[in-house]
N, C-alpha and C positions, 0 to 999 in steps of 0.2 A: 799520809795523815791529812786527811781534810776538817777544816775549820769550820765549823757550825755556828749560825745564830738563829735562833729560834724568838719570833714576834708570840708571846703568848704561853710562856712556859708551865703556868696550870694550870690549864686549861686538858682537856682527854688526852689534843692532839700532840702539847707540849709533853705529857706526861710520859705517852709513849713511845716520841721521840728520846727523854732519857733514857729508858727502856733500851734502845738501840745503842745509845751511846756507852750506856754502863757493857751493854754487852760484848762489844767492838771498843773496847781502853784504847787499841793499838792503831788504830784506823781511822777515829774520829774527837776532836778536843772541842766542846761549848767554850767559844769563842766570847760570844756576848748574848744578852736575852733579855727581855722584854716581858713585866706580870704588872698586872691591872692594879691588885690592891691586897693581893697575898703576900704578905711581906711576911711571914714565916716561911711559904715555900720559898718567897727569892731566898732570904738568907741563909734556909739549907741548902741552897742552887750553890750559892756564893762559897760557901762553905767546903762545899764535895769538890765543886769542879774549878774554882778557881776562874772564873772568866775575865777577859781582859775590863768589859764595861757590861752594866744592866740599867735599864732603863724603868721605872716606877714611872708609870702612866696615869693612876687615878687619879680627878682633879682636886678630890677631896685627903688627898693623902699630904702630912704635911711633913716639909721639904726637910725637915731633921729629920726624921722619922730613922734611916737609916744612916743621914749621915751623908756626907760625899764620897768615902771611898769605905772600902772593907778590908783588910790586907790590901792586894796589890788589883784590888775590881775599882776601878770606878764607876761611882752611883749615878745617875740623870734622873732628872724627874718632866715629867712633860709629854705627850702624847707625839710633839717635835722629836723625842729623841730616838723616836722609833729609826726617822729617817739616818738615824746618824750611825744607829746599828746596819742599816742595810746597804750602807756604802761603808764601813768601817773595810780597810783596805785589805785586812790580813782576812776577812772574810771569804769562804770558798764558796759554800752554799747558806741560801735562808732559808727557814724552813717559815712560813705563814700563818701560822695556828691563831691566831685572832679572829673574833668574827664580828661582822658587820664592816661597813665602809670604812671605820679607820685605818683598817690594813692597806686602802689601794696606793695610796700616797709612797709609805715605804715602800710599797711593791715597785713602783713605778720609780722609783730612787734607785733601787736597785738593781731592775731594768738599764738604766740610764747610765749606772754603771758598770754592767758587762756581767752579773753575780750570777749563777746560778739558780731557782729557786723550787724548792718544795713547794707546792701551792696550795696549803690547804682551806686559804680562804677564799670563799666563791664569789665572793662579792665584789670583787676584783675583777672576773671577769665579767659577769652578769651584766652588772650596772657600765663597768667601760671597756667592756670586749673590745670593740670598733677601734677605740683607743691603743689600748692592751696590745693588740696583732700589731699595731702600723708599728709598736715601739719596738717590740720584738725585730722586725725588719731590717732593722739598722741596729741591731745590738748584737753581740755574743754570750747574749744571757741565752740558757738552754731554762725550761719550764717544765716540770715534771709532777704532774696533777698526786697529790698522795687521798684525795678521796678513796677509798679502796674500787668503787665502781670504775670512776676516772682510771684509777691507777690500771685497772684489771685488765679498761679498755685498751690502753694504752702498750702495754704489754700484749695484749691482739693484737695490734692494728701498725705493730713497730715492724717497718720492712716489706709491709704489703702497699698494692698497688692500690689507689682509689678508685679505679671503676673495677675491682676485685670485689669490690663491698658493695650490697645490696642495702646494710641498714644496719644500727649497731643498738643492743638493747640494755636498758639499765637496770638492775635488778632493783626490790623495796623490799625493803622486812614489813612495809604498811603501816608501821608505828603501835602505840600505844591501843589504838581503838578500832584495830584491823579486824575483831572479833565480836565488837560489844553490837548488839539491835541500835537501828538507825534511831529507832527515837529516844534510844538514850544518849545520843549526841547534843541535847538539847541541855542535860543539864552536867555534865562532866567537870570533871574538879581539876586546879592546875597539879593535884598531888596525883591525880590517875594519869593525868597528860601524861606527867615526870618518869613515869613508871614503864619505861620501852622493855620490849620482852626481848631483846636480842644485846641491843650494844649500850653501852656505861655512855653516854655525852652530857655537855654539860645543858642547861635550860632550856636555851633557847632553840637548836638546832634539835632536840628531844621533841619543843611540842612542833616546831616545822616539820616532821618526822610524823607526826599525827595526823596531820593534816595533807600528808603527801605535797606539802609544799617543798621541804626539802629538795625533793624530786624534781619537782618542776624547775626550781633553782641549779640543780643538774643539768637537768636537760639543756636549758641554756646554756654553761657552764661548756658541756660535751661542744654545742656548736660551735663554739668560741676555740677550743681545744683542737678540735680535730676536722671542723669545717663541713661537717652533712646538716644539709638542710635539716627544718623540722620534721618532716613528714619522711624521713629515713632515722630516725631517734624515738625510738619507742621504752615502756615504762612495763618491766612487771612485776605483781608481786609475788618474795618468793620468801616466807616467812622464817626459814631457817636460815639463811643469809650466808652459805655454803659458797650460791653460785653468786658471784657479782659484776659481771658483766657478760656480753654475749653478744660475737658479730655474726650473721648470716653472709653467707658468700652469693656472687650472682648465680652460682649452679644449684642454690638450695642450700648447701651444707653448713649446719650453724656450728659456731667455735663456742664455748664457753672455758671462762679462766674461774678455778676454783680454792679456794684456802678456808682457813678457821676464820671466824670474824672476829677476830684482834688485829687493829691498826697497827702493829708491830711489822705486819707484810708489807701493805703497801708503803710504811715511813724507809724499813732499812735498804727497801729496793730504789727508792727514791732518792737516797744518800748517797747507794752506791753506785747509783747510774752514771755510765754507760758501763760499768761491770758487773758482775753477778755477786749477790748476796753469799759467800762463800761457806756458809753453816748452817746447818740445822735453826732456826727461829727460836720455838717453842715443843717442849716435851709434850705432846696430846694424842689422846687415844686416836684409832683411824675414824675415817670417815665413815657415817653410816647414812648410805643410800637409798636405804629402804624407801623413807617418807618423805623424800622429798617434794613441796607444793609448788605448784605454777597459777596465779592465775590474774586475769586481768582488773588493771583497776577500775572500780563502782566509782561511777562520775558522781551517782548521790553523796558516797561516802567521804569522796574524795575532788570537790567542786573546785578545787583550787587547781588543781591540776590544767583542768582542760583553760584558765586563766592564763596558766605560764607558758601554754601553747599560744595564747592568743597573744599575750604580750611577747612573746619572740617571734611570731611572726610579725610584727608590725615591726619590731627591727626599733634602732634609735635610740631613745630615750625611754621606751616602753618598760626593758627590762630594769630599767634606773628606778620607772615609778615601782614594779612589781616589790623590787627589794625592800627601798625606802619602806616602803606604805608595808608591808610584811613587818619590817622590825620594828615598824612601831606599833603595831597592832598586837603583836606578839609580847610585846611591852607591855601592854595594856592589859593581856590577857594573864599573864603570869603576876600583876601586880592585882588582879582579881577586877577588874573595871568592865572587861565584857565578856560576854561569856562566849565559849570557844568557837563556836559558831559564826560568829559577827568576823571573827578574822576574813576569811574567804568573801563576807558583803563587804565588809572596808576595802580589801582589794579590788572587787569589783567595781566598786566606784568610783577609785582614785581613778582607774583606769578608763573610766568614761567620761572623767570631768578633766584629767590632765591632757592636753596632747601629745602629740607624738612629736618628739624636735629629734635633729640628727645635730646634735653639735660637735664643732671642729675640735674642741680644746676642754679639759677635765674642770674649766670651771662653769659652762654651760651645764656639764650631766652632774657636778655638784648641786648649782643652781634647781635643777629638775628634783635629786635629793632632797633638797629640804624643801621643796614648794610640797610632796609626795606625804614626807611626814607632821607637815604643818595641816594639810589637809585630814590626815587619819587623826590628827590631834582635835583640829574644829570639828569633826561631824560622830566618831563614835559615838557622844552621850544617844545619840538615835536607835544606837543599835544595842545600849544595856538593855537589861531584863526589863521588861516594861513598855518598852519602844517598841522601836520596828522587830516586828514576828523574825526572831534568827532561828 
């Protein structure tokens, strides 16, 4: 019986982590967990599974709201208690499902204290990779990426040699607008962004997903995880989302790892790593081969991309500004302030006006954080309808 806490419980990634949990009663107990401002899901959370603690993080949620305890749960309120879940001792694994940079801190708490974790927030690594590896180092925390590309790679690349690999590739379902004529990217709506044709996510990583930033945020991600340069980490897209990752070997011959695209795969493998997921997942018809697509990504369609190459190569603080300036811009966009477009020029030009620092310690690549989103904050009104041509 392994003990689960999960940062982010409804969120997709929480949701199909209990998916797992309900499935495996005898193998896995929700330990403790972590929801933003869903306080109906926490308290069926609280209700079903009994957890020792849950954490209420919204800052506008008020501190009665639930109450301090539920039965035998105790309640926290505070975006601090996350860290208190992630060292909580009877903890086995955490599972990450939060997104954006308040996850790194917990992560790094639990790092610090030996935890195992499911990683499914990217932000963690992106923005303090450099960080991230040195902690690892010195800990007996093991790290086991549940992105399902991550995950799929990972499952490739477990037990082979690195000069075996020539280059490892990540697949895209391309998003919401992988289909539409280019010039009607000019006026798209956040309810068609919303609208992916493959996987259920929740907002924000939906319209990142549009814009193959997501992606880009991988790619990083992958370097951090598994250590190949940019220029051996390639992107493609593959609209049925069948295949999700793919390593080429140095003799030519490509692997690819393949499943249904329900997060259900990569969360139970990641629970029960280092042992095998012992049952059948999910009832689904088989696989149909026939149509499956490959093709490369359109730099017009998709300008973000060749960004998050540029900002991992520069290494540092780059990928701190790419993130930062991304979630707030993406902010911006789904609260209707610039139009989708403008995303990828805010990035652009955080990344020409911030530099590039290598800092020792997570409050220099904080520091880089909010300098990243303070700046998308001062210069968008440029880039609404009206302004600069997006």
């Amino acid at each position: 019986m392994k003990n689960i806490a999960v940062l982010g419980i409804s969120g997709s990634v929480g949701d199909s982590t209990l998916k797992v949990l309900r499935r495996f009663p005898g193998n896995f107990r929700l330990e403790a967990f972590s929801v933003h401002s869903n306080l109906q899901k926490a308290e069926e959370c609280i209700r079903e599974f009994q957890p020792k603690l849950v954490c209420i993080t919204g800052s506008n949620i008020d501190a009665k709201s639930l109450g301090t305890s539920l039965g035998n749960t105790k309640i926290i309120y505070g975006s601090e208690g996350m860290e208190e879940i992630a060292t909580l001792p009877t903890v086995d694994v955490l599972v990450t499902a939060v997104v954006g940079a308040i996850g790194v801190k917990p992560t790094i708490a639990a790092i610090q204290a030996g935890k195992d974790i499911a990683i499914a927030n990217k932000e963690t690594l992106v923005t303090f990779g450099p960080l991230i590896n040195e902690l690892l180092k010195n800990s007996r925390s093991k790290l086991v990426p549940v992105d399902s590309e991550h995950n799929a790679l990972f499952q490739l690349l477990e037990g082979r040699k690195p000069e075996s690999i020539r280059s490892i590739i990540l697949t895209a379902s391309g998003g919401s607008f992988r289909d539409f004529p280019l010039e009607r990217l000019q006026n798209v709506t956040v309810k068609e962004a919303l609208n992916h044709p493959t996987w259920s996510m929740g907002p924000k990583i939906t319209v990142d997903s549009a814009g193959l930033i997501n992606k880009g945020l991988e790619v990083m991600e992958a370097h951090y995880l598994f250590g190949y340069d940019y220029d051996s980490i390639g992107v493609v897209i593959h609209p049925q989302s069948i295949i999700h990752g793919l390593i080429e070997n140095t003799d030519g011959a490509i692997e690819a790892y393949a499943s249904h695209p329900d997060m259900i795969f990569p969360i139970a493998h990641s629970l029960f790593y280092p042992e095998t997921v012992p049952q059948l997942l999910i009832e689904s018809k088989p696989f149909s081969w026939k149509n499956l697509e490959f093709r490369e990504p359109d730099s017009n369609r998709y300008p973000a991309l060749e960004l998050a190459y540029r900002a991992g190569r520069a290494g540092g603080s780059s990928t701190a500004v790419f993130n930062a300036a991304n979630e707030k811009a993406c902010e911006l966009f789904l609260q209707e302030k610039i139009p989708f477009l403008a995303i990828p020029k805010l990035l652009e030009a955080a990344l020409d006006s911030i530099p590039t620092e290598f800092p020792a310690e997570i409050d220099g690549y904080l520091d880089v954080d909010r300098r990243a989103r303070s700046f998308v904050e001062s210069h968008y009104s440029k880039y609404i309808k009206g302004g600069i041509s997006c």
